[in-house]
N, C-alpha and C positions, 0 to 999 in steps of 0.2 A: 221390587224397590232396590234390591240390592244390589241386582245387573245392572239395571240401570244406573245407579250411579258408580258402578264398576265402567261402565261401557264412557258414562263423561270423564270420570277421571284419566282413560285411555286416549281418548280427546285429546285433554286435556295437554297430555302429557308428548302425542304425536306434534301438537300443534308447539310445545314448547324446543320440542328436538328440531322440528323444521325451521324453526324462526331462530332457535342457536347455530344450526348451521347456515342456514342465510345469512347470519351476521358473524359468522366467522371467515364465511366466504368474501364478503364484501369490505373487513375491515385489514385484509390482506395486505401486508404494509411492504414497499420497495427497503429492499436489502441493500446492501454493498456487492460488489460483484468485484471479480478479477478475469478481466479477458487474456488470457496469459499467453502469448506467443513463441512461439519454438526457439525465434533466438535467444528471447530470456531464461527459457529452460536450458538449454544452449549456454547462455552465460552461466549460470547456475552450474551447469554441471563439472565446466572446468575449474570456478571457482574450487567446487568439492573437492575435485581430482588435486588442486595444488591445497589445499587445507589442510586434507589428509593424507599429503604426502603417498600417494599414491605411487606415482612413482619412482620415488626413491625404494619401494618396498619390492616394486617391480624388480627394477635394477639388481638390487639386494636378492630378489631370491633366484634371478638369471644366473649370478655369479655364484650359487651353490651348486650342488649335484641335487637333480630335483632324480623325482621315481620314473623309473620306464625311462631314464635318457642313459644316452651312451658317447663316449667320446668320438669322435670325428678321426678317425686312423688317419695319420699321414700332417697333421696340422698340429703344432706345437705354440701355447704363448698366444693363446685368442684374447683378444682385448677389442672392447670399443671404440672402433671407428669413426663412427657417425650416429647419429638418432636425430628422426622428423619429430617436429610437435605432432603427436595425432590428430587424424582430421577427423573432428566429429559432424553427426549429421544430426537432426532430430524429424520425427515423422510422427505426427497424431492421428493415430488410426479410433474410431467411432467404437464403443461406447466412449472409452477411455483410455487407452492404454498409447505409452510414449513409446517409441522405437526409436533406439538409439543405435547407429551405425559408427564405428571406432575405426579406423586403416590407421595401423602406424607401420613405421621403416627401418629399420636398424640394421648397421654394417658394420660387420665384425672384421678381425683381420688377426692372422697369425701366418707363423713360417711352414713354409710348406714343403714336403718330403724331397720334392723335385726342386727346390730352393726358389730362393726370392720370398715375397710376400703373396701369402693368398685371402683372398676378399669376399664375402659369401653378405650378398644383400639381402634382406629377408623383410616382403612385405606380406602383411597379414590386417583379416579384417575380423570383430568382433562385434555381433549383432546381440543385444538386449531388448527386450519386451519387458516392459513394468506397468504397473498401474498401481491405482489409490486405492486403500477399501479399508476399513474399519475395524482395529484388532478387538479382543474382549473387555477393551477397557474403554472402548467409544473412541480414539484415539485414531486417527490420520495416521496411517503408514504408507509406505513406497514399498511394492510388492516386484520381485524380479519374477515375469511368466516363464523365459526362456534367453540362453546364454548359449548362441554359436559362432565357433570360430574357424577361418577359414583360412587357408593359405594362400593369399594372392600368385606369387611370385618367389621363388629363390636363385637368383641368378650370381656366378662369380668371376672371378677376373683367369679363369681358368681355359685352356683351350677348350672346345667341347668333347674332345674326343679321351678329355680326360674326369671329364662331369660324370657320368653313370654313376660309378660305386662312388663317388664320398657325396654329390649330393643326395643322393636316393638313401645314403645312410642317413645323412643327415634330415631331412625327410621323414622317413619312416620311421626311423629310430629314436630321433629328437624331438623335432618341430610336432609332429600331429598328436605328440601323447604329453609335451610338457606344455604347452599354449593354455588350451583351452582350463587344466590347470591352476597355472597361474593369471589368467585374463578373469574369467569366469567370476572367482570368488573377489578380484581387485573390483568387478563391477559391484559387486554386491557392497562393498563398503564405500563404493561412492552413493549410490542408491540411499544406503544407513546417514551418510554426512549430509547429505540434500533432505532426510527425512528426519536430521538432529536439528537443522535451521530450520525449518517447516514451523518444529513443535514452536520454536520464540511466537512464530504468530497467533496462537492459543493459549499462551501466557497471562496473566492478568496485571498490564502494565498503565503505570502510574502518567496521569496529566497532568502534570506537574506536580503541587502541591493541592490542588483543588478535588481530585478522586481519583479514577480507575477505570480502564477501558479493555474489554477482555471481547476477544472475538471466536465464535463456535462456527462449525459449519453447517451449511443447511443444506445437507445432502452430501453425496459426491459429485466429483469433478464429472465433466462432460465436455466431450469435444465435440466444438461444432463451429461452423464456418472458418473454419484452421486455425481455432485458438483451443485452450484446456480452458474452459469456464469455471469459476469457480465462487458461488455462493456464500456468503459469512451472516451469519445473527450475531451485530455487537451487543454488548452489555455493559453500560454506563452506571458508574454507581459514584458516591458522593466520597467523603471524605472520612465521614462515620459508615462507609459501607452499606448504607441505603442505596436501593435501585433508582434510576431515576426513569421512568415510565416511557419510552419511544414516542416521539413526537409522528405519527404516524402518518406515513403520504403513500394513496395508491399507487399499484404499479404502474408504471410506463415507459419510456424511452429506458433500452437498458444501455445507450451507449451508440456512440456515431454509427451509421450503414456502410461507410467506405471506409477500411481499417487496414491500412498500408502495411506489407511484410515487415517484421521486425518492431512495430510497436504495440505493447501491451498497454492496455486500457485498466486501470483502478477507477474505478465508477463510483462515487460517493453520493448518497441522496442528501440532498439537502434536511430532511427528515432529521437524517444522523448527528449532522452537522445543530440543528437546531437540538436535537437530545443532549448534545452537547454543550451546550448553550446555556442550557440549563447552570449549568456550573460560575456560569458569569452574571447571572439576574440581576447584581447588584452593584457589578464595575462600571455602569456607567452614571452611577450617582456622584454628585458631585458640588460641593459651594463654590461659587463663582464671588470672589470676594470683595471687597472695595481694593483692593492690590492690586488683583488683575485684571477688574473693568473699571480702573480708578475714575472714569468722566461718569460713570451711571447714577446717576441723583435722580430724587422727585420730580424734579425742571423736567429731566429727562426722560424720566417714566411718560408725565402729564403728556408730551408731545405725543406719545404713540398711543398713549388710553388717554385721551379726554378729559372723560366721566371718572377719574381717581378722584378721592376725596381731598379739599385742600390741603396741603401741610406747606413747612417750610419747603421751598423749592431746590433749596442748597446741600438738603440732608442728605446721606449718603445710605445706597441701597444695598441688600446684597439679595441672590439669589440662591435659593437652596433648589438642587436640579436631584428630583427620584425620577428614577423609572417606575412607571406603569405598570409591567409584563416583562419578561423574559424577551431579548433581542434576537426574533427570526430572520435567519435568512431564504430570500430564493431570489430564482431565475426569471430575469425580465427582458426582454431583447437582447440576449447573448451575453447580459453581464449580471454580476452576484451584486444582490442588494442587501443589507442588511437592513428592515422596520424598525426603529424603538420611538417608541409611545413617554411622554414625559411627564409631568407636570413642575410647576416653576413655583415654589414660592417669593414671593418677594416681598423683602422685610427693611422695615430701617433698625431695626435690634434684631439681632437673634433671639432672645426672650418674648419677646411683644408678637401677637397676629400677626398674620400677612397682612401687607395693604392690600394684598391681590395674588391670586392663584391665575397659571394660566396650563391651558390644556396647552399639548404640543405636540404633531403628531411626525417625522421624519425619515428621511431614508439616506443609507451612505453606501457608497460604492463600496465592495467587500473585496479585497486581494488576497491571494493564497499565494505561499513559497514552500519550497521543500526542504528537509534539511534533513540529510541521510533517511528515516524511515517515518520521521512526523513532519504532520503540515502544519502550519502555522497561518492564523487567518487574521486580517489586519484591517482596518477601515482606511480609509483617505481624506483625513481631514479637507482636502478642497475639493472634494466632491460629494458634498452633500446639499441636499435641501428639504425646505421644510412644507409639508402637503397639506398641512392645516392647523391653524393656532386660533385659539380663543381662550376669552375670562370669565372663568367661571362662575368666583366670586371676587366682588360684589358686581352685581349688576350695572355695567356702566355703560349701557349703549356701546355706539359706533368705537371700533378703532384703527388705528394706523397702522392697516393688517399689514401691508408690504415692509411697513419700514418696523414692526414689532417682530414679524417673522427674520430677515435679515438680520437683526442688535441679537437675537435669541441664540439664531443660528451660529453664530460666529461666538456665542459666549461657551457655548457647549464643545463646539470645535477646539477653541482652545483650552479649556479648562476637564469637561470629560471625554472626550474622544483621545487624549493620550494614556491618561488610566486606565481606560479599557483595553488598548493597545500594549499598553504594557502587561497587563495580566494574560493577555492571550499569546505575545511572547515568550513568556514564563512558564506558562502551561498549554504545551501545544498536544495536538490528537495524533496519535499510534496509525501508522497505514498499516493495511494484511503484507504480508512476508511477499515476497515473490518468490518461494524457493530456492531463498539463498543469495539472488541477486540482490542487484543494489537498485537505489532510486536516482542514479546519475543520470544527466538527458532528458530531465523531465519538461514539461510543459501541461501547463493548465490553458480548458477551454470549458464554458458553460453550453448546456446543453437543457432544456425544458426539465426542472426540478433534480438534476445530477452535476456534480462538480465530477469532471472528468481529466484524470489526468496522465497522461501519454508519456510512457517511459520509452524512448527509444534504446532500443539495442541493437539496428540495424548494421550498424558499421561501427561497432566495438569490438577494437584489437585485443589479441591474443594473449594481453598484458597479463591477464591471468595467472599464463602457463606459466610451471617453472623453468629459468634457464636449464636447459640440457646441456649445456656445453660441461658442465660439470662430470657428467658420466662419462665423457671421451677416455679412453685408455683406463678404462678401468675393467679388468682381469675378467673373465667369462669362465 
């Protein structure tokens, strides 16, 4: 007896694990995603380099005595000639990890034993390996694998047959033991600035006044079809710091198939966007008064319902407009719709019954803009309409669906459709960081249940960088 109900409880309990994981499997819900492209990391990293002064520190420790270097016999009074902006490269090698290629140029010049002025051009290349991975506190960091540097090129204004000893000094003595040096540890603190703006994107930052929108990662980065992929689980919470539950949509489309060099893709589920939403359940309530629709009378009710019961004809209405449900959006033939469900009362007191309730059910073209790192999502008052109305109470037979749907439509357009626009102005949604970059160059396009929005950095200048011309003639 007592195996026996040993052995159902086991049952019992297989059949409860398999059907937990079956429906953990299946309730699998679409993320946010960042398809992050080389130029943006590209942009990002020069950003760092000029943030952190980077090289002004360079500069600064050329013109000390570093270790293992030796002076240049024969060459008095070196100063700054010249400096290239460095040319950086970026390379994502599979699992993870970014390779970052540096060639810069620098031309020195002092007086030389044999007189006149002598010129010693020096190019060199610095190669970094980093990747993403998780310190002891759960925490995103930027890991440096490997940091080598190499001498291109030193050439000068010298005849050649006077080149051997002071460049091979210079060379040997100098360049190969102070570079790597001072290059190596400057990477590491561009790495640390691109891994100090990272953190803002895991911050728990405020939607206006309405809650809080915090995003984690869900896994690490991955490269794959020449982007660093990049995973987020946001968390929406209210205003008292209640969670607000993920509006959940299976996975699918993670983002366009043809993804042109230089633009990074921010992939937003609609999901999110409706978890979001949440926050607004109540901005598109709204009285429609005798002010704003001053011709709405009983006369004018009667024309579109019939079956109202009789009253004075001249008495004046108003409409009291709630939402339903929380206003979802998604994706319908290439454009964002926003659904909200209503009902109308309509009353000739505010105190007194309705003379009539009407269902209402809608949908409005939805736009997004960007503005620096939040999106902002807006309706279009002239693009909306109405997919089905009816009255609910009282029973009045037939009505004047066309021209009741039309007066409905247009009272909510103008009376809540800018309320709700205005709250969603006021409180707009947090995008994931790009490491550092910016959201300039954007453009939105929809895609089957994903707001996608394309940051170009294809052909952004160098603006970044700091002027060098500042370092010219300054002491070595």
């Amino acid at each position: 007896m007592g195996l026996c109900l040993k052995a159902t409880q086991v049952c019992l309990l297989l059949l409860f694990c398999s059907r937990a994981a079956l429906s953990d499997e299946t309730s699998e819900c679409r993320q946010p995603m960042v398809k992050i492209d080389k130029h943006t990391i590209m942009v990002a990293a020069k950003k760092s380099m000029t943030d952190s002064n980077i090289m002004e520190e360079l500069a600064e420790a050329a013109a000390k005595n570093q270790g293992g270097a030796k002076a240049i016999k024969g060459i008095k009074g070196l100063k700054v000639k010249d400096i290239q902006p460095p040319k950086i490269e970026i390379r994502l090698h599979e699992p993870g990890n970014i390779e970052m290629p540096v060639e810069s140029q620098i031309t020195i010049a002092g007086k030389s034993f044999i007189g006149g002025t002598m010129e010693i051009t020096v190019r060199s290349k610095m190669t970094t390996v980093s990747c993403m991975e998780y310190d002891d506190n759960k925490e995103l960091r930027l890991k440096a694998k490997s940091c080598n540097v190499e001498l291109i090129s030193c050439k000068t204004n010298l005849p050649s047959s006077m080149l051997p000893k002071i460049v091979n000094k210079f060379l040997n003595s100098t360049l190969t033991k102070v570079l790597p040096g001072m290059m190596c540890p400057a990477a590491d603190k561009v790495l640390l600035h691109i891994e100090e703006k990272m953190k803002k994107a895991f911050e728990e930052c405020p939607i206006g006044d309405r809650g809080t929108m915090q995003y984690t990662m869900d896994g690490l980065p991955e490269v794959y079809d020449g982007s660093l992929n990049m995973k987020f689980k946001p968390v929406v919470r209210d205003r008292d710091g209640n969670e607000i539950p993920n509006v959940c949509e299976a996975p699918g489309s993670e983002g366009s198939s043809a993804r042109p060099d230089g633009i990074t893709e921010v992939i937003i589920p609609t999901g999110i966007l409706n978890t979001v939403l949440e926050l607004f359940k109540k901005d598109m309530d709204c009285d429609a008064t005798s002010d704003s629709i001053s011709d709405l009378t009983v006369g004018k009710m009667k024309e579109m319902i019939p079956g109202l019961p009789d009253m004075d004809p001249s008495k004046k209405v108003k409409l009291e407009i709630r939402s339903v449900e929380t206003p979802k959006v998604r994706i319908e033939d290439g454009k964002s719709v926003m659904a909200i469900h209503s009902t109308i009362d309509v009353k000739t007191d505010p105190d007194n019954e309705p003379v009539c309730t009407i269902d209402m059910e809608h949908k409005w073209d939805a736009g997004y803009e960007q503005l620096n790192d939040t999106m902002k999502v807006f309706l279009q008052p002239e693009a909306g309409r109405t997919t089905a109305i009816s009255v609910t109470s009282p029973s009045v037979g037939d009505i004047n669906e066309d021209q009741l749907k039309e007066y409905m439509q247009n009272a909510i357009a103008s009376n809540c459709v800018p309320g709700m626009n205005g709250a969603l102005e006021k409180n707009q949604m947090k995008m994931p960081n790009l490491m550092g970059a910016d959201y300039n160059h954007s453009a939105f396009k929809m895609v089957e249940g994903v707001v996608i929005i394309e940051v170009d950095h294809s052909n952004v200048e160098d603006d970044s960088m700091v002027h060098l011309e500042k370092f010219k003639n300054m002491s070595v």
